[in-house]
C-alpha positions as CSV (number, residue, x, y, z in Angstrom):
1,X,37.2,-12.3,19.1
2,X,33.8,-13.8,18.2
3,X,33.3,-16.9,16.2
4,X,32.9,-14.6,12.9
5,X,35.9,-12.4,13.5
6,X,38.2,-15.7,14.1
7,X,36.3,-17.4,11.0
8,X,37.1,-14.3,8.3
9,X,40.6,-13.6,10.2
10,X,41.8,-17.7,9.7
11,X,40.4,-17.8,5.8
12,X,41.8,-14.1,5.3
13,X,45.6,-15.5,6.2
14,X,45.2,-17.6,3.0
15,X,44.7,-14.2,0.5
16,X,47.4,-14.7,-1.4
17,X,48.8,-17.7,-1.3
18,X,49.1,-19.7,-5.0
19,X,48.2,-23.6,-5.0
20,X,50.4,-25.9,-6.8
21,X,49.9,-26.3,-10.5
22,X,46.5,-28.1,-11.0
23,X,47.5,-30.7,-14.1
24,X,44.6,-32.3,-16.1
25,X,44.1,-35.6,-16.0
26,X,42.9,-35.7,-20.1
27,X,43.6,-33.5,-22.9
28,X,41.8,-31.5,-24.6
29,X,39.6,-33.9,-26.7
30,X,37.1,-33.5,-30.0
31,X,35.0,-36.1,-27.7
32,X,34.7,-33.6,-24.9
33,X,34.6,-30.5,-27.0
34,X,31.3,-32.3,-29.2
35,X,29.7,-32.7,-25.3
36,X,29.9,-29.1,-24.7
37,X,28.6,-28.4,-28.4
38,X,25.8,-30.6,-27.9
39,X,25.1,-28.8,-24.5
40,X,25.1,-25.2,-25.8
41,X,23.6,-26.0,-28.9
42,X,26.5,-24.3,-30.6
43,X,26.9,-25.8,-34.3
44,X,30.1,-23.6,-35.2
45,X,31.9,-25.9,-37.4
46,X,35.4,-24.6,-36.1
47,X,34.7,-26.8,-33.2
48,X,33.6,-30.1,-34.9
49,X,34.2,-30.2,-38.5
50,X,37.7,-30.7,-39.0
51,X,37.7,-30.2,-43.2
52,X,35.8,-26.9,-42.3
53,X,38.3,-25.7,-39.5
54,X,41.5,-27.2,-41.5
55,X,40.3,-23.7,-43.8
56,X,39.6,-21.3,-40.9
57,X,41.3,-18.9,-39.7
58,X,42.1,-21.4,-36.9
59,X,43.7,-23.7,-39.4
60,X,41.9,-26.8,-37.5
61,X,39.7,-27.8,-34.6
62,X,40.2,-25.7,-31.8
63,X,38.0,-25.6,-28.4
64,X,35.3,-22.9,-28.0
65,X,36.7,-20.1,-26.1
66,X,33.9,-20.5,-23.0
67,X,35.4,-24.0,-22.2
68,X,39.1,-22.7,-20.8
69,X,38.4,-23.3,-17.5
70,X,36.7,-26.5,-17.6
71,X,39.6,-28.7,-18.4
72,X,41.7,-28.8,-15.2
73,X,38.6,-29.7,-13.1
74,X,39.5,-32.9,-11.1
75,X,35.7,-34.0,-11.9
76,X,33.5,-36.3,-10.1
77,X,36.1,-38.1,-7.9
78,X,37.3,-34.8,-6.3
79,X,33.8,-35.3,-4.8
80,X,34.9,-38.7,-3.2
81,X,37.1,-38.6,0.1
82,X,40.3,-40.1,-2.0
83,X,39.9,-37.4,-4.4
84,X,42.1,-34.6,-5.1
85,X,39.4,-31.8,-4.1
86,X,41.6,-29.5,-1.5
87,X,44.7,-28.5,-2.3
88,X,43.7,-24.7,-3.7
89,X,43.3,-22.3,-2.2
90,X,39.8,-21.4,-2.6
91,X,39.1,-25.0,-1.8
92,X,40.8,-24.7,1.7
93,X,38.9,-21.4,2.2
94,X,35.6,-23.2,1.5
95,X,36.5,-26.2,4.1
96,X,36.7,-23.5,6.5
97,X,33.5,-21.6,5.8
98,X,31.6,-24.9,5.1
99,X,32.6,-26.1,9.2
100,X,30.8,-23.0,9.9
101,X,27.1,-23.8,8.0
102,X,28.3,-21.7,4.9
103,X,27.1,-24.6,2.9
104,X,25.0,-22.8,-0.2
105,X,27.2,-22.4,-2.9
106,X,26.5,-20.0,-6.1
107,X,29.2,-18.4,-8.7
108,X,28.4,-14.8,-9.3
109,X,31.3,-13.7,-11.3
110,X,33.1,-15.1,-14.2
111,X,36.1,-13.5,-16.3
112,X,37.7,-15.2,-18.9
113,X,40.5,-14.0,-20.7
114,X,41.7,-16.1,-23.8
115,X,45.1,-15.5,-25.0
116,X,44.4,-18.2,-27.8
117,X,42.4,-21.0,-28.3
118,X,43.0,-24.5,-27.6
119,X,43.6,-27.0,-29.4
120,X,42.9,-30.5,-29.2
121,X,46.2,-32.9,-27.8
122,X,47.3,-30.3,-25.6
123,X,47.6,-30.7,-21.8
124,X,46.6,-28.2,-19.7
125,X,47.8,-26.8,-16.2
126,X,46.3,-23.6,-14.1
127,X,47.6,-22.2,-11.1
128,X,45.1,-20.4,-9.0
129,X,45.9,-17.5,-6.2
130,X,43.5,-16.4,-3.7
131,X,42.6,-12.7,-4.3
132,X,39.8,-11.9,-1.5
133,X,37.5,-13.2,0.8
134,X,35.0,-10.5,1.3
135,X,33.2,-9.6,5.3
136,X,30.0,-11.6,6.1
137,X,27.2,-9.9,3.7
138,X,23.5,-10.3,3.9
139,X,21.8,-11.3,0.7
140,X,19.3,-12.6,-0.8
141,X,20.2,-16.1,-0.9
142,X,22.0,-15.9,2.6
143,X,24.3,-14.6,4.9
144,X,27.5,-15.2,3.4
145,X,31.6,-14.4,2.1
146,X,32.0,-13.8,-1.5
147,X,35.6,-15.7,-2.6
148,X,37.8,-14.2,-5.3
149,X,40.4,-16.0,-7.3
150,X,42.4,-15.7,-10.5
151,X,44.0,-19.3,-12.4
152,X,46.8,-18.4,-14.8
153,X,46.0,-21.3,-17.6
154,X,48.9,-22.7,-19.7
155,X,50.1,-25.9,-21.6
156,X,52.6,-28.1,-19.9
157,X,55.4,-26.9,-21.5
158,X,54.5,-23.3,-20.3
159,X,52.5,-21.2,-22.9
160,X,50.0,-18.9,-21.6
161,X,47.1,-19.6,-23.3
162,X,44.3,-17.3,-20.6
163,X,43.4,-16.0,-17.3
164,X,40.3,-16.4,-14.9
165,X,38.9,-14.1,-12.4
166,X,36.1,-16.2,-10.2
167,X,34.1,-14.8,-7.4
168,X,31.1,-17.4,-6.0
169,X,29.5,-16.8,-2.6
170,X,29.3,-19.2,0.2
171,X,26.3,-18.9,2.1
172,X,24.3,-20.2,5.2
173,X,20.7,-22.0,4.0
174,X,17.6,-20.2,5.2
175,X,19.5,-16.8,6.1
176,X,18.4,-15.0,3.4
177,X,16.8,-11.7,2.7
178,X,12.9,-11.2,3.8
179,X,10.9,-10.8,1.2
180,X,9.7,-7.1,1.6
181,X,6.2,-7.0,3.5
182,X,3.2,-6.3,1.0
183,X,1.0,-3.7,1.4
184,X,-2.5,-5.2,2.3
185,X,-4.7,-3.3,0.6
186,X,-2.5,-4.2,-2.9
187,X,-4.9,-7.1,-4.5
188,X,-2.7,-10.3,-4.2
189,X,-2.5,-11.5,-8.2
190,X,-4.3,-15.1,-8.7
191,X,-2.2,-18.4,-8.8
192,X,-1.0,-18.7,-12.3
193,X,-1.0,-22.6,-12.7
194,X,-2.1,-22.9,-16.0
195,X,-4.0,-26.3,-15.0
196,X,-6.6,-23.8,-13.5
197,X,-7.4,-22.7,-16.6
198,X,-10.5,-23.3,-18.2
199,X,-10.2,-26.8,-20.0
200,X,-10.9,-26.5,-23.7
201,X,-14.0,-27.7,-25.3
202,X,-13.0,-30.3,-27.7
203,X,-15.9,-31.2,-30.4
204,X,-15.9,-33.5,-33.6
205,X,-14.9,-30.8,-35.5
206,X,-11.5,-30.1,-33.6
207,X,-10.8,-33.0,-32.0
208,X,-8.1,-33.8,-34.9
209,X,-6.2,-30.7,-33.7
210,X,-6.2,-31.4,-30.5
211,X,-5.2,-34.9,-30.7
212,X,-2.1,-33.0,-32.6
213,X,-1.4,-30.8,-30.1
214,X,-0.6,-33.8,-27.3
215,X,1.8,-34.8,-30.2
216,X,3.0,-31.5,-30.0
217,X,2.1,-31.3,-33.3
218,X,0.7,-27.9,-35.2
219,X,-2.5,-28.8,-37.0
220,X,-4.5,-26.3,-38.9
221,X,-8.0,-27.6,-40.8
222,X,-7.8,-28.1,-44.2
223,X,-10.3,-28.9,-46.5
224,X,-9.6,-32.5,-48.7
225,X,-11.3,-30.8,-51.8
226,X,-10.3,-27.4,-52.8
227,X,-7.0,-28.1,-50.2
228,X,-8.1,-24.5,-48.6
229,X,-6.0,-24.1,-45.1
230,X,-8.2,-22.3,-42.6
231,X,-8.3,-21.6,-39.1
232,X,-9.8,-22.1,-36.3
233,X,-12.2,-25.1,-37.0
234,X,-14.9,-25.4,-38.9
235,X,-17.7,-28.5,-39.7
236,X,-18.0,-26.7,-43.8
237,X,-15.4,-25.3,-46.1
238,X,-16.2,-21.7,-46.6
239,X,-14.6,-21.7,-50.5
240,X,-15.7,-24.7,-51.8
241,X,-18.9,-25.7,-49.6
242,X,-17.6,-29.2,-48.8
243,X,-17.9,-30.8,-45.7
244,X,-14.9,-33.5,-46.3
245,X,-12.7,-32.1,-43.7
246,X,-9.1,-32.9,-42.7
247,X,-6.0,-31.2,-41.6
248,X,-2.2,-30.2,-42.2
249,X,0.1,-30.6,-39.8
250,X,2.0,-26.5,-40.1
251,X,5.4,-26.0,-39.8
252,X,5.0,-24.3,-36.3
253,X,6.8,-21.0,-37.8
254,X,5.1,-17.8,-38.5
255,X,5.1,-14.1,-38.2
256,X,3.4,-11.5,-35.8
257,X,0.7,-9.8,-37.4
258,X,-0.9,-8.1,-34.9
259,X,-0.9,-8.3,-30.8
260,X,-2.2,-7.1,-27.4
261,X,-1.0,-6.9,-23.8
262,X,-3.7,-8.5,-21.1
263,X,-4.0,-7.1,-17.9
264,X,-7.4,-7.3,-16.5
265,X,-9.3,-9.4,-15.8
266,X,-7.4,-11.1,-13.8
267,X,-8.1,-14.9,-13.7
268,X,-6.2,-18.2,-12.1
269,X,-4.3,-20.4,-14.1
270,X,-2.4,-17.1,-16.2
271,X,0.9,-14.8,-15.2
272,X,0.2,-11.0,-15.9
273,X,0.7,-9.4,-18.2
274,X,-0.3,-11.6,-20.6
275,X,1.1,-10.5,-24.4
276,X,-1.2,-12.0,-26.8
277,X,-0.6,-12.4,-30.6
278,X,-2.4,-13.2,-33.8
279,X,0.3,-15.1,-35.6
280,X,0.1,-15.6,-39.1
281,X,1.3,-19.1,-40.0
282,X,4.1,-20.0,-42.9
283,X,1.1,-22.5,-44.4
284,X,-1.2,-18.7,-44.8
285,X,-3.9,-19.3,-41.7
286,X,-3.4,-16.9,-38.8
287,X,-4.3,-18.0,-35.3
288,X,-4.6,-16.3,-31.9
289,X,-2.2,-17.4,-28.8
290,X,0.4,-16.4,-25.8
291,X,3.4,-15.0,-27.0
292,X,6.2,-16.1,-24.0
293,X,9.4,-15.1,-23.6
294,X,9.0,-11.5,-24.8
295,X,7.5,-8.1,-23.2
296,X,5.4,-5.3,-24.6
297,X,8.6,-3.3,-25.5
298,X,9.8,-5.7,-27.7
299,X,6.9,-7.1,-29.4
300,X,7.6,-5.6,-33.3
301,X,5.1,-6.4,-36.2
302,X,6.3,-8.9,-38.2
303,X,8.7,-10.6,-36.4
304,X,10.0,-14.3,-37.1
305,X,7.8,-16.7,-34.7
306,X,8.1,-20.2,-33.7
307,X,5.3,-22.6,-31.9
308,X,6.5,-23.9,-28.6
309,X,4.3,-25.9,-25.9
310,X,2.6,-26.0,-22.8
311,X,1.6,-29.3,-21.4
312,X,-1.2,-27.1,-19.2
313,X,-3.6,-29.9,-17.8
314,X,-3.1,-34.0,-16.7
315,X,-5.9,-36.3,-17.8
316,X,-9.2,-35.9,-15.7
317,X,-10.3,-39.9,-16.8
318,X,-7.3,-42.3,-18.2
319,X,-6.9,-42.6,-21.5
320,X,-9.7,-39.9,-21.9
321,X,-9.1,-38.2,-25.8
322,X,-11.6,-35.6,-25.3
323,X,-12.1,-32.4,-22.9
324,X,-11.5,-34.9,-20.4
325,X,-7.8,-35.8,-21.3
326,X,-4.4,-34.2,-21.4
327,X,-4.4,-30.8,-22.2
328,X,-1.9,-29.0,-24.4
329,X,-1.8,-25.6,-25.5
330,X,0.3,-24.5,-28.8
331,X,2.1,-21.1,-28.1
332,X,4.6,-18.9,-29.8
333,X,8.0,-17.6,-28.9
334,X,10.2,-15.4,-31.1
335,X,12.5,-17.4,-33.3
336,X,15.6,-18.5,-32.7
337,X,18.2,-16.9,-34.8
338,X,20.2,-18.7,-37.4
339,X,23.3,-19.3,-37.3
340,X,25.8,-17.0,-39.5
341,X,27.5,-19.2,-42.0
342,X,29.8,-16.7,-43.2
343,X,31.4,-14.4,-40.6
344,X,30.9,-10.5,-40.5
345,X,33.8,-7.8,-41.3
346,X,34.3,-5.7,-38.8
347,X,33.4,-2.5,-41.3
348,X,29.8,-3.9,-41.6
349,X,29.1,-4.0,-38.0
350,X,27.9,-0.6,-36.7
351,X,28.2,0.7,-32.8
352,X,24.4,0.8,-31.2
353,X,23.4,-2.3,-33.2
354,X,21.1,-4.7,-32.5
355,X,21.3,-8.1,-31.5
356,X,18.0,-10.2,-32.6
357,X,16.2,-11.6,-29.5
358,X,16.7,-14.7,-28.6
359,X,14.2,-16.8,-26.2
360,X,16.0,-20.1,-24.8
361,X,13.4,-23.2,-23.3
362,X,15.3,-24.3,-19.7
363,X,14.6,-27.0,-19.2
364,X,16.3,-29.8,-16.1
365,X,17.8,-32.0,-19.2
366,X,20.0,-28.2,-20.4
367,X,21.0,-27.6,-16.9
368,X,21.9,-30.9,-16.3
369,X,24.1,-31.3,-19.6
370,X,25.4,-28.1,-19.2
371,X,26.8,-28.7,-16.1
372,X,28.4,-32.3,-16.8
373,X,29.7,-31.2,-20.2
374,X,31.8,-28.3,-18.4
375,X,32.8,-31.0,-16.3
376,X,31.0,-28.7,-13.0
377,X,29.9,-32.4,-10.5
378,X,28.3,-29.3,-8.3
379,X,24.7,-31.2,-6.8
380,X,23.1,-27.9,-6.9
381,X,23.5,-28.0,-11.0
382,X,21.6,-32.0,-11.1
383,X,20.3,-33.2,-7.7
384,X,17.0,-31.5,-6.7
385,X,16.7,-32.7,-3.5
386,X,20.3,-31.2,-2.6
387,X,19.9,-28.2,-3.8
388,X,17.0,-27.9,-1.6
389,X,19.5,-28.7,1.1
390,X,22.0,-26.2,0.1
391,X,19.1,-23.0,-0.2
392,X,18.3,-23.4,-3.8
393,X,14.2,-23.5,-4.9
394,X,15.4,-25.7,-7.5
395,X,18.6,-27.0,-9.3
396,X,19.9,-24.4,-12.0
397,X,22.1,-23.4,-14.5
398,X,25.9,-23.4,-13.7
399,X,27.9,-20.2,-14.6
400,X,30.2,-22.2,-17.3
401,X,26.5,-22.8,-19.1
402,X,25.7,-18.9,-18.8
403,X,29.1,-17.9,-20.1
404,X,28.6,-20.8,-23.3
405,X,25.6,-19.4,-24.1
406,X,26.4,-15.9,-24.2
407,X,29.0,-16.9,-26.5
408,X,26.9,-19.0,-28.7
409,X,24.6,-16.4,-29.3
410,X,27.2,-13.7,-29.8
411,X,29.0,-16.0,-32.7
412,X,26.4,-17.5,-34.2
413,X,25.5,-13.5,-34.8
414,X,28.5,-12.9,-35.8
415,X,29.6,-15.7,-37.7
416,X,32.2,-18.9,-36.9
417,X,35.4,-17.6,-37.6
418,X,35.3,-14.2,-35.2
419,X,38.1,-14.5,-32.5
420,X,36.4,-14.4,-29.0
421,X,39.2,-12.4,-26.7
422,X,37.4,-12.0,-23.6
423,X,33.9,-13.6,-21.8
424,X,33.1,-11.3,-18.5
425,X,29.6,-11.7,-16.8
426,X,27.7,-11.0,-13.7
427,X,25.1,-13.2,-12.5
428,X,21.6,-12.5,-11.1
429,X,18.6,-14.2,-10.8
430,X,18.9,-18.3,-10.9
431,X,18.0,-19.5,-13.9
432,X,15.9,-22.3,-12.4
433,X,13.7,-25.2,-14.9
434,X,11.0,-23.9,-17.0
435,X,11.4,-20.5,-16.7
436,X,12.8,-19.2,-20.5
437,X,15.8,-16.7,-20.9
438,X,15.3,-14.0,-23.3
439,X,18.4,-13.1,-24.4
440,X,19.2,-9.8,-25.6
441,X,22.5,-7.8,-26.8
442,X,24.2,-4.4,-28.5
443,X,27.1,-3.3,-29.8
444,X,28.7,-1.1,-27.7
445,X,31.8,-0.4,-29.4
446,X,33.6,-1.2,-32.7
447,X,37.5,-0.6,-34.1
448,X,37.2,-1.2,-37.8
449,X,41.1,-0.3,-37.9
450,X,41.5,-3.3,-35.4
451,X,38.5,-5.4,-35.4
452,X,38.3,-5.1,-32.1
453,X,35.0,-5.2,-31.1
454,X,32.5,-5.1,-27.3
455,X,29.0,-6.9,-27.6
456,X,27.0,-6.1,-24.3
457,X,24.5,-9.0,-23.5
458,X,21.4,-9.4,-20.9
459,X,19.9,-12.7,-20.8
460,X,16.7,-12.1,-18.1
461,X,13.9,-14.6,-16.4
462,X,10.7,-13.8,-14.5
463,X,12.5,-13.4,-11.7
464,X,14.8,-10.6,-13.2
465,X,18.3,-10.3,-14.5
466,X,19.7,-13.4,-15.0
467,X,23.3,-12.5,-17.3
468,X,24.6,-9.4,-17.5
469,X,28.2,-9.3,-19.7
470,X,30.2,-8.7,-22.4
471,X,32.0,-10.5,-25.3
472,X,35.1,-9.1,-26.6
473,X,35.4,-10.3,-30.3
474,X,38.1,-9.8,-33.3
475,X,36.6,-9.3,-36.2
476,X,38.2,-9.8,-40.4
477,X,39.3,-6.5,-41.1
């Protein structure tokens, strides 16, 4: 028997065997549960306004759905020698593996099902059985075993509250996948670090607004007499004739009037395709810039737009305010969508529709927060250097953050008092810093009788398919 064969046959023995009941060391907390609010960005009063939840259907403050398994985690000690990380058995599996090299560590499948939501006071306990450990499988990230468990969740006095199927893969650093050999005569596309782009010309007659711009600031020219808003810049006011110039700094929201997809030329310093919009601003003016965050397909006249930034070139002289300082670059993503304050019956949601797209900034801060508020002390999720170490390009988004997003942006669409009954996703590409998920989602089935209802959601990056799940909801009938 090799080294492989005795490695799978030792952590196969342990398929299933059940660990003790994991107790946590807190209750569930208004504290904690305003972290993880924070994190995802959710705003649902059910989870932090209690005179607004003592009149929900949950007839107080209850704990978003996503956060079931996060409150049995032993934490940061468990990290620590004295801690309490081993006794599971998952955990004993991954001491084995981890001897070997199988050091990388990514979750790839999440299942949450929620018998009923928590509340805050109440203790929780899980008891997790070890379902599979899968054959050495070459993949992208490595060669590697993918680890299945399931964690019955209850109070301490018994109640079932959910379950959890989790599958991550352990995997060996710098055993991954070759990238597929290019064909040479395929023209290589230029780098796309946008501080190879041509720097701006900045003049006396828009230095104003780009002095704004490193403020990240939206400034459109207006003229101090007539109070005509204009764009782009100009030394004379074409209504009125006067040359007393000024500006007004714009809301940064607008709509798409009109729009084009670059391809060629190709030049450094931009990613290809380039969609390009002319963006007419809330204050009237419209202005030309990159749409990000959105492709060709889904570019729709008149959709809701919102100014984001793109800090594109350092200072060529300190403290340099002209062509020769900091560049940056206002452009537009589609808006995020408002939160529902009143929740939908299930007889006006229709099979097939649409959920509104919604483009999320990552940035290290969200994967960082997202990972401590879900109580997930994983380096790879806040510690750069180690998750270099561990066969990661860069730290990224845990799966707890995935899963609390998906769920944010299925309620807030829905409204704050729809009943989430199950979370299942499968996880792609990394969702690494500064690369923006474009979240996107459908209804694929409804029960008016019921209220039962199946949202499907993709959230995707440049580098592909980052979410793919669904949220089962109840709806008011």
């Amino acid at each position: 028997m090799d080294v492989s064969e005795d490695l799978l046959s030792r952590a196969r023995a342990l398929v299933g065997s059940q660990g003790q009941p994991l107790v946590a060391r807190h209750a569930v907390g208004t504290a904690a549960i305003a972290d993880w609010c924070d994190a995802m960005g959710d705003d649902n009063p059910c989870y932090t306004d209690p005179e607004y939840a003592a009149k929900s259907v949950h007839g107080g403050i209850v704990a978003p759905a996503a956060t079931l398994d996060i409150w049995v985690r032993p934490g940061l000690p468990a990290q620590s020698p004295s801690g309490r990380r081993g006794d599971d058995p998952q955990s004993k599996v991954i001491a084995l593996l981890e001897a070997e090299g199988f050091v990388g560590v990514v979750a790839v499948n999440s299942e949450l099902e929620i018998e009923r939501y928590l509340r805050p006071g109440e203790v929780l306990q899980g008891v997790q059985v070890l379902e599979d450990v899968s054959e050495e499988k070459q993949t992208g990230l490595g060669t590697g075993h993918f680890l299945t468990t399931r964690t019955r969740y209850s109070t301490t006095d018994g109640e079932h509250v959910g379950d959890l199927l989790f599958r991550i893969l352990k995997f060996k650093p710098g055993t991954g996948s070759a990238p597929k050999g290019e064909d040479s005569d395929t023209p290589k596309p230029p780098p796309s670090d946008p501080s190879m782009r041509p720097r701006p010309a900045i003049n006396r007659d828009n230095q104003a607004l780009w002095d704004g711009y490193r403020r990240h600031e939206l400034r459109v020219p207006q003229c101090r007499s007539c109070k005509r808003v204009f764009f782009p810049s100009s030394p004379r006011c074409a209504e009125c004739g006067s040359f007393d110039m000024g500006y007004l700094v714009a809301s940064g929201k607008g709509a798409l009037y009109s729009h084009v997809v670059v391809n060629y030329p190709q030049v450094p310093g931009f990613a290809y395709p380039i969609p390009v919009g002319l963006i007419e601003l809330e204050e009237g003016p419209r202005m030309v810039a990159d749409l990000v965050g959105v492709t060709r397909e889904q570019l729709a006249i008149g959709m809701p737009l919102e100014v984001e930034w793109l800090d594109s070139h350092p200072a060529l002289e300190p403290g340099a305010t002209d062509s020769q300082g900091p560049i940056t670059l206002p452009r537009f993503r589609p808006a995020t969508p408002q939160r529902r304050p009143e929740t939908r019956r299930a007889a006006e949601v229709s099979e097939g529709e649409q959920l509104p797209i919604w483009v999320l900034p990552v940035t290290p801060t969200r994967i960082t927060a997202g990972a401590l508020s879900t109580r997930d002390f994983q380096d790879v999720h806040h510690d750069r250097d180690l998750a270099h170490k561990k066969g990661s390009a860069d730290i990224f988004f845990n799966i707890n953050t995935s899963i609390g997003l998906m769920e944010r942006y299925v309620t807030d669409w829905l409204g704050p008092e729809v009943l989430v009954r199950a979370l299942r996703v499968k996880l792609g590409a990394p969702a690494y810093p500064y690369n923006p998920l474009t979240f996107t989602g459908s209804v694929t089935s409804i029960d008016t009788g019921s209220g039962r209802a199946v949202v499907e959601v993709t959230a995707k990056n440049k580098l592909g398919s980052h979410i793919n799940g669904t949220v089962e909801v109840e709806l008011p009938r």
